[in-house]
Residue frames as a rotation matrix with the C-alpha (Angstrom) as fourth column:
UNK 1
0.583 0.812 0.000 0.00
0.812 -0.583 0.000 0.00
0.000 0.000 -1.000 0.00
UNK 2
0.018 -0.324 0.946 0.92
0.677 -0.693 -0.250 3.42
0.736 0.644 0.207 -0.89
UNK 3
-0.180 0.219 -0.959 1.49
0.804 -0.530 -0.271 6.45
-0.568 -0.819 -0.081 1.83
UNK 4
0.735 0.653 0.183 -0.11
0.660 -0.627 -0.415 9.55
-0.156 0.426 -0.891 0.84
UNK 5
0.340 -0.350 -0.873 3.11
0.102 -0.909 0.404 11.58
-0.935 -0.226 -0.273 0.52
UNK 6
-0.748 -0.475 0.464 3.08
0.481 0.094 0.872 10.37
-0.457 0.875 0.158 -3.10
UNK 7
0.575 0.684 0.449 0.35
0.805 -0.572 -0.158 12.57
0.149 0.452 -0.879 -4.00
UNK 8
0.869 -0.354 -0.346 2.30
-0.351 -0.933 0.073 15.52
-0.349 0.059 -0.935 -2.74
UNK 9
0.098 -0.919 -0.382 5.38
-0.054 -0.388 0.920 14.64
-0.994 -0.069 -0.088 -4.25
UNK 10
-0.554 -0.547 0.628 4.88
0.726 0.052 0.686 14.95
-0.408 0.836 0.368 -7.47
UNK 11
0.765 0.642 0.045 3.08
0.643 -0.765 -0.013 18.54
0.026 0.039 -0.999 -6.93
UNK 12
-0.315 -0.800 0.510 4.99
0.645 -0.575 -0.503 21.59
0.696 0.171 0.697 -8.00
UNK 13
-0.798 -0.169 -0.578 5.72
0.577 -0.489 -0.654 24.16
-0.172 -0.856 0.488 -5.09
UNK 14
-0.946 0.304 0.112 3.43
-0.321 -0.824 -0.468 26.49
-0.050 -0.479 0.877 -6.20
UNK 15
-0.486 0.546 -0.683 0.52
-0.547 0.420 0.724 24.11
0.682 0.725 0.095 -6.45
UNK 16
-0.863 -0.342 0.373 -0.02
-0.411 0.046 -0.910 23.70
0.294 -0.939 -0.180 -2.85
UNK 17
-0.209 0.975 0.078 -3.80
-0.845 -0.140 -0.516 23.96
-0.492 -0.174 0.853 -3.17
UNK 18
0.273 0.012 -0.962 -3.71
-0.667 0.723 -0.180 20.91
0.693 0.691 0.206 -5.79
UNK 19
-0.546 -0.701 -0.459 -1.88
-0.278 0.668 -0.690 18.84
0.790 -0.250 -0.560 -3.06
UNK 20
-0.657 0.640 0.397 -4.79
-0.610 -0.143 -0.779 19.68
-0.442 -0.755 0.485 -0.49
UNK 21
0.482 0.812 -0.330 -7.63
-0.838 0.317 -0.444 18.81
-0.256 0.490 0.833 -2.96
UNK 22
-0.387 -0.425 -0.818 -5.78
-0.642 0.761 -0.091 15.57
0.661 0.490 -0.568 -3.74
UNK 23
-0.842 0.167 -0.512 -6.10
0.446 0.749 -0.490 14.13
0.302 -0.641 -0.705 -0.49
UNK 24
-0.785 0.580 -0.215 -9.32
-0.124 -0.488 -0.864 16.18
-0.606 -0.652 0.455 0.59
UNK 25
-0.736 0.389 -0.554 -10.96
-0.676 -0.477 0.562 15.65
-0.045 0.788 0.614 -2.59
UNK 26
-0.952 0.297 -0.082 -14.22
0.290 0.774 -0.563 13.93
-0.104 -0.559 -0.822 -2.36
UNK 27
0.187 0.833 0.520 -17.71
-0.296 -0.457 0.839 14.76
0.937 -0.311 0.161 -2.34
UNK 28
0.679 0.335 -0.654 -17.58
0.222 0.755 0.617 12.38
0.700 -0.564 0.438 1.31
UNK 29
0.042 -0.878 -0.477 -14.06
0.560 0.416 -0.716 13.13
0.827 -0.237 0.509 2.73
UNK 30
-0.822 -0.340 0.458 -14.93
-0.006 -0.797 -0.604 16.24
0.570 -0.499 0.652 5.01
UNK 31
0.687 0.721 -0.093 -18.42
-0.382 0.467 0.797 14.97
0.618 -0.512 0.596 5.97
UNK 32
0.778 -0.210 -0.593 -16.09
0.364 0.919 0.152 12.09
0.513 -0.334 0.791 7.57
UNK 33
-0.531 -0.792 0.301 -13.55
0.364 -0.534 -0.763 14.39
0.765 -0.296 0.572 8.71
UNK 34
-0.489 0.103 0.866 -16.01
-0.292 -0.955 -0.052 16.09
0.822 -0.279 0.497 10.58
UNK 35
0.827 0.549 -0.122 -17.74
-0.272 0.579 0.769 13.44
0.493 -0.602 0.628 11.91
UNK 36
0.230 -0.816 -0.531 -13.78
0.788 0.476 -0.391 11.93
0.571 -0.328 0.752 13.12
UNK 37
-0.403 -0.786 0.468 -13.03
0.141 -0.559 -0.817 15.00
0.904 -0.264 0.336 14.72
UNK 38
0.342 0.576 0.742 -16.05
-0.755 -0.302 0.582 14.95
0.559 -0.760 0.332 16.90
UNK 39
-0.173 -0.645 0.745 -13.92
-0.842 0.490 0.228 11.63
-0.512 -0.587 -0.627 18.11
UNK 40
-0.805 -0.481 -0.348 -13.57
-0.538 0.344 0.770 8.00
-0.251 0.807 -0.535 17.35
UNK 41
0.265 0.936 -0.233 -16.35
-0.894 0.148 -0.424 6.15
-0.362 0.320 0.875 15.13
UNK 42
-0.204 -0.372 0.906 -17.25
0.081 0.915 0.394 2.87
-0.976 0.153 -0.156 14.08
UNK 43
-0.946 -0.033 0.323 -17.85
0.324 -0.077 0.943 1.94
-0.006 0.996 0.084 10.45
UNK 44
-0.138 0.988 0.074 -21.99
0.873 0.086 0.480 1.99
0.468 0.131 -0.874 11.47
UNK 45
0.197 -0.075 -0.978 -21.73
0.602 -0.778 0.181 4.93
-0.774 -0.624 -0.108 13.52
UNK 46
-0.750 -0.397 -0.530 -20.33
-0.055 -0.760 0.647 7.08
-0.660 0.514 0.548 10.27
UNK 47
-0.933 0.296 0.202 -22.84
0.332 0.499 0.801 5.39
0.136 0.815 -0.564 8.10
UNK 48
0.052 0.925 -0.376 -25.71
0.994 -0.010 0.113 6.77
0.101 -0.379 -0.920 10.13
UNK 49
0.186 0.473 -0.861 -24.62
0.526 -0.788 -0.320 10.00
-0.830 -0.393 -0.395 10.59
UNK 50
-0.581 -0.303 -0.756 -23.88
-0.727 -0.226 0.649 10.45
-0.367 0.926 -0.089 6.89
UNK 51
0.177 0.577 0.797 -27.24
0.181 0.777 -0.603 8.31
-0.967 0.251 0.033 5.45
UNK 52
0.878 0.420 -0.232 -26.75
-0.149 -0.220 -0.964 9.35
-0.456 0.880 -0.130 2.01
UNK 53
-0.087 -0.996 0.005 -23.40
-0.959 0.085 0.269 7.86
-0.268 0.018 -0.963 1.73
UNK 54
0.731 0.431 -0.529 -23.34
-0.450 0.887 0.102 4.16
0.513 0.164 0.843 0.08
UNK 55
0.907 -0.274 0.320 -21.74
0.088 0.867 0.491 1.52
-0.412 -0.418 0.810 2.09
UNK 56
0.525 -0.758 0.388 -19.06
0.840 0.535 -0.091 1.06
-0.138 0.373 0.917 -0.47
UNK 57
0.222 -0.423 0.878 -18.13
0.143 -0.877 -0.458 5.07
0.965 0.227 -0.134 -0.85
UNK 58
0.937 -0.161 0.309 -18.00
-0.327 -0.101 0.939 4.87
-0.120 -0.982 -0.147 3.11
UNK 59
0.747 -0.626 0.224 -15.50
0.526 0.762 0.378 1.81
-0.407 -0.164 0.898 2.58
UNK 60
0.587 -0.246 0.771 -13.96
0.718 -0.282 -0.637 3.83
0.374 0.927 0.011 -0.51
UNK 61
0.587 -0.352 0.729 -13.09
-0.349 -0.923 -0.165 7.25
0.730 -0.157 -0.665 0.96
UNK 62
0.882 -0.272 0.385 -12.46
-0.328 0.232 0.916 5.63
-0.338 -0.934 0.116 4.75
UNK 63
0.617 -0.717 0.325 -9.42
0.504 0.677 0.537 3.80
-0.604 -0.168 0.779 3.27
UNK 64
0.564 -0.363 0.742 -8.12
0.510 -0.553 -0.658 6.62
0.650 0.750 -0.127 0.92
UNK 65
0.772 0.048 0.634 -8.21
-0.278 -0.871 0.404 8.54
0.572 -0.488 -0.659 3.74
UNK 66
0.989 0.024 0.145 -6.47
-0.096 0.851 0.516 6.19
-0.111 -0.525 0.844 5.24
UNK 67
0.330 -0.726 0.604 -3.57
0.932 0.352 -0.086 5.94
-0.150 0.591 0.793 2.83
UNK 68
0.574 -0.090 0.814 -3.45
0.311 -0.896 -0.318 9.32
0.757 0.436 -0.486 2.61
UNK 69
-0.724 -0.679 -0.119 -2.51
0.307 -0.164 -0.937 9.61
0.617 -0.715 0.328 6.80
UNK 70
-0.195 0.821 0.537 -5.94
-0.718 -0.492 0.492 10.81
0.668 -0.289 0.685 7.84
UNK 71
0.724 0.659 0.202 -7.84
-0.620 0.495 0.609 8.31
0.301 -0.566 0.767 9.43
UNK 72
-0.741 -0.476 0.474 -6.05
-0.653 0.676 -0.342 5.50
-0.157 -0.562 -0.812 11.83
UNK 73
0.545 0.594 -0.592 -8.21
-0.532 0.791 0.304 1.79
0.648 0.149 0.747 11.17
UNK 74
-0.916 -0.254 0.312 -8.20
-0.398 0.675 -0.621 -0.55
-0.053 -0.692 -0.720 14.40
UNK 75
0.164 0.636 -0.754 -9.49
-0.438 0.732 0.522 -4.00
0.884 0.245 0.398 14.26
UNK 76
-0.132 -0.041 0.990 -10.10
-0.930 0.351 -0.109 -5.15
-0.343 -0.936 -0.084 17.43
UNK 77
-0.470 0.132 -0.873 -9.64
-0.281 0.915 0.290 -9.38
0.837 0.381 -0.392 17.13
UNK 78
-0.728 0.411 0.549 -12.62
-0.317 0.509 -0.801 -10.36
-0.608 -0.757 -0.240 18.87
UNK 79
-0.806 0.532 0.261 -16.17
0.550 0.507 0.664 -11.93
0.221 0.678 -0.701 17.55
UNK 80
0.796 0.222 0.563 -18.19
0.604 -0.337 -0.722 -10.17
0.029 0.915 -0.402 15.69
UNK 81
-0.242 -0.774 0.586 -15.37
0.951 -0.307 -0.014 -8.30
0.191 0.554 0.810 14.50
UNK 82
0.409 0.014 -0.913 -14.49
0.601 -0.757 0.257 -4.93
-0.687 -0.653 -0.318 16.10
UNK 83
-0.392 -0.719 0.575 -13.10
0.898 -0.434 0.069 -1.55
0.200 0.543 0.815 13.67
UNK 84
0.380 -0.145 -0.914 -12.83
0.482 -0.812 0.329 1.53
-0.789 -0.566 -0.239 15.01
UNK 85
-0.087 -0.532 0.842 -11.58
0.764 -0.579 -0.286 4.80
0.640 0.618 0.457 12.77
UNK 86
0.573 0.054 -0.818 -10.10
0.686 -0.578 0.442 7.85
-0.449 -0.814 -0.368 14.38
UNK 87
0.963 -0.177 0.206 -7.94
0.166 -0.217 -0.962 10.42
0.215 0.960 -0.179 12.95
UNK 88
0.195 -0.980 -0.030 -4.22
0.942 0.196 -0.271 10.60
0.272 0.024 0.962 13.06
UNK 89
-0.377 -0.303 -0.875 -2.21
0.440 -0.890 0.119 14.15
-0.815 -0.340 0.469 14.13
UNK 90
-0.976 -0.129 -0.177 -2.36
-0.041 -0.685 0.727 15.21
-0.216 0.717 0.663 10.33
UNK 91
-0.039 0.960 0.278 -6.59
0.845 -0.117 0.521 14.05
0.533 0.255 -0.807 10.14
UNK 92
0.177 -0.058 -0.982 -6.24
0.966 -0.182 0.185 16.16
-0.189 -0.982 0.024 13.73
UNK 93
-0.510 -0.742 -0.435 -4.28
0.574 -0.670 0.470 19.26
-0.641 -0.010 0.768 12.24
UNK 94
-0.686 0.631 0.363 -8.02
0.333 -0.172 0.927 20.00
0.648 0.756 -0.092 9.54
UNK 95
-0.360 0.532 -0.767 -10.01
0.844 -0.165 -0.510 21.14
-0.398 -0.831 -0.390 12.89
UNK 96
-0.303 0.184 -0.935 -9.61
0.235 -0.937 -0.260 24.68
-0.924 -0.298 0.240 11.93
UNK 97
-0.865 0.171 -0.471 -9.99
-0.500 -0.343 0.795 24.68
-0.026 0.924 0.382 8.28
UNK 98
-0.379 0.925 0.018 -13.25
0.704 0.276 0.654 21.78
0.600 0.261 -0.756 8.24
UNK 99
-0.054 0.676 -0.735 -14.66
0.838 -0.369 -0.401 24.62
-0.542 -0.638 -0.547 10.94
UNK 100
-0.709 -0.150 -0.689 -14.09
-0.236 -0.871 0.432 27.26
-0.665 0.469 0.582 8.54
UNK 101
-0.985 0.122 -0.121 -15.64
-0.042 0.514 0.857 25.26
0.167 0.849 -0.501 5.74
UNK 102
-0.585 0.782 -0.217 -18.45
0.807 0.587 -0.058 24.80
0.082 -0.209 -0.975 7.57
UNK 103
0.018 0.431 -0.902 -19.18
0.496 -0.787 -0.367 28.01
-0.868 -0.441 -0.228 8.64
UNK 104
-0.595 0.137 -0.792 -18.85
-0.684 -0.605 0.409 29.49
-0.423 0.785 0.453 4.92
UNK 105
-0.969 0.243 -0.037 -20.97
0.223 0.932 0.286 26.48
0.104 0.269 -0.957 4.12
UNK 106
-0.035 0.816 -0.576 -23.83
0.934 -0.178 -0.309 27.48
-0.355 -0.549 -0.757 6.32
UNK 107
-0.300 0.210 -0.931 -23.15
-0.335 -0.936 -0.103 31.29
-0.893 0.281 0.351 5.49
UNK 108
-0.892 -0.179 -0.414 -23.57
-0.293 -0.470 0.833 30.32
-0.344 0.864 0.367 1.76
UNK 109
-0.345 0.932 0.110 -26.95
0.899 0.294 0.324 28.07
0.270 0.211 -0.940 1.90
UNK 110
-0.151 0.182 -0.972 -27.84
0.721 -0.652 -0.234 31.21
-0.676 -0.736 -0.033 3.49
UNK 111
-0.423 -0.241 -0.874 -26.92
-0.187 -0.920 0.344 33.45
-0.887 0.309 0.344 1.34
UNK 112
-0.899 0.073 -0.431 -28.44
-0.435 -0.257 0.863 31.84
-0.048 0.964 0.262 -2.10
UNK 113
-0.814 0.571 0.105 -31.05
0.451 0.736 -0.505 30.39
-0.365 -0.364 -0.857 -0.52
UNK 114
-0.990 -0.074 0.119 -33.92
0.135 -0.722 0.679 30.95
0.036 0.688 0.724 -2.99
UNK 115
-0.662 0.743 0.101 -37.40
-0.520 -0.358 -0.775 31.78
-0.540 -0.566 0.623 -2.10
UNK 116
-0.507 0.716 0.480 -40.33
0.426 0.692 -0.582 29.84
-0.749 -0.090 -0.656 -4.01
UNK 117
0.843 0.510 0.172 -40.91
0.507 -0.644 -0.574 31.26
-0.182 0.570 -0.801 -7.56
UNK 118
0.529 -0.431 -0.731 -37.96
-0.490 -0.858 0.152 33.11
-0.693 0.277 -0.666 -7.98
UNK 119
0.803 -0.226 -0.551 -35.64
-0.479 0.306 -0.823 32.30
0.355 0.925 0.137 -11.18
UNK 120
0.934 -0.162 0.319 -33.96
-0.099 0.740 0.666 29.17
-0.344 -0.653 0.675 -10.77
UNK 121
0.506 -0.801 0.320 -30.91
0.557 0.019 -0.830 30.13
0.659 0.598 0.456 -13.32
UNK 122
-0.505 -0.787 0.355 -29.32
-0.011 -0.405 -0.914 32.59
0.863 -0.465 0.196 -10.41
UNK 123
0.047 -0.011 -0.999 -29.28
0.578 0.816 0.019 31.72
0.815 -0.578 0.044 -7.01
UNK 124
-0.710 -0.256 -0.656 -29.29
0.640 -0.624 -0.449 34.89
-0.294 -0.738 0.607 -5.49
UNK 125
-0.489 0.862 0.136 -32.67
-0.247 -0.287 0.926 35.99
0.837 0.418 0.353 -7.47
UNK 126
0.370 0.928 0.049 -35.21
-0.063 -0.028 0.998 36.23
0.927 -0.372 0.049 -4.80
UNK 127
-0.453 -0.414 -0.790 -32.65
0.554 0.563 -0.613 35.26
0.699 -0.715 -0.025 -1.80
UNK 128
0.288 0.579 -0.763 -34.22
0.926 0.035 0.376 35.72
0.244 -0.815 -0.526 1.59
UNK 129
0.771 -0.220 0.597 -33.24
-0.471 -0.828 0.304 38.79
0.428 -0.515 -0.743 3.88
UNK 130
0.878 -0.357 -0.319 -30.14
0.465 0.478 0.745 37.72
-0.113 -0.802 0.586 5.30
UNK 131
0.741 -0.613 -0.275 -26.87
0.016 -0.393 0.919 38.48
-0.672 -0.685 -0.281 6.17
UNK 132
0.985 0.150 0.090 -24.93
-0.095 0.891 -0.444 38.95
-0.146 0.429 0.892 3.38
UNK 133
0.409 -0.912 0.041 -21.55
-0.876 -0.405 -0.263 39.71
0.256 0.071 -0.964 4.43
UNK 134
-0.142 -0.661 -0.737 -18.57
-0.369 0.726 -0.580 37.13
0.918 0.190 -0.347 4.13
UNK 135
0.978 0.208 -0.002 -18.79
0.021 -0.087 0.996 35.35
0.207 -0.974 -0.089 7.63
UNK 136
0.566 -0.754 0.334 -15.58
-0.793 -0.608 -0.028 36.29
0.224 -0.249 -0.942 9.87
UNK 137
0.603 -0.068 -0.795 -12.95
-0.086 0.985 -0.149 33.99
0.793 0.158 0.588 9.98
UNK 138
0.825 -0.103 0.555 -11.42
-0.565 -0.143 0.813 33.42
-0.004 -0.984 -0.176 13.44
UNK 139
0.351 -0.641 -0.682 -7.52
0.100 0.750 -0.654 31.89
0.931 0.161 0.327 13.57
């Protein structure tokens, strides 16, 4: 198996962002990030709190992530079979950016959220009353 520092090494310096989205890329991977940071989870435990995930994209990302250095997989050897995921220092070291994410996440459903009736080609046609400054990022 492969460690994830072969995705960044064959990224040119100024391509930094390209080396993120490699290992981050995903529709699934920050869902699961976010759900690992809140501590560790089993395989059913992620699967519920992420229902619109299939089984096999659970299996899929979880072991990229894996390879990548994110996520830590422990099989406990007992019957039924025991597996645990948690997240390593470097899953550990995405706290502050998946809490950003989230919070421009939430600011942006917000922000194009479109009223009933209004034109569905621009997403900010009809948007509610809301806030619509950037939200503040906190480091």
């Amino acid at each position: 198996m492969r460690d994830g520092s072969e995705r960044a090494e064959g990224t040119p310096e100024y391509c930094a962002i390209e080396s993120a989205m490699e290992v981050l890329g995903g529709r699934w991977k920050l869902a699961i990030l976010k759900e690992l940071l809140a501590g560790t989870r089993r395989f059913n435990e992620l699967k519920r709190a992420l229902p619109r995930i299939t089984q096999r994209m659970l299996t899929r990302q979880l072991r990229e992530m894996e390879t990548d250095g994110l996520v830590i997989r422990t099989v406990y050897r007992e019957v039924p079979p025991k597996v645990e995921y948690s997240l390593t220092e470097i899953g550990r070291s995405l706290d502050g950016i998946a809490e950003q994410l989230d919070t421009w996440g939430r600011w942006y459903r917000a922000r194009c959220a479109v009223e009933p009736g209004a034109d569905s080609e621009s997403p900010a046609a009809g948007s509610r009353d809301v806030d619509t400054e950037l939200p503040v990022v906190r480091t």
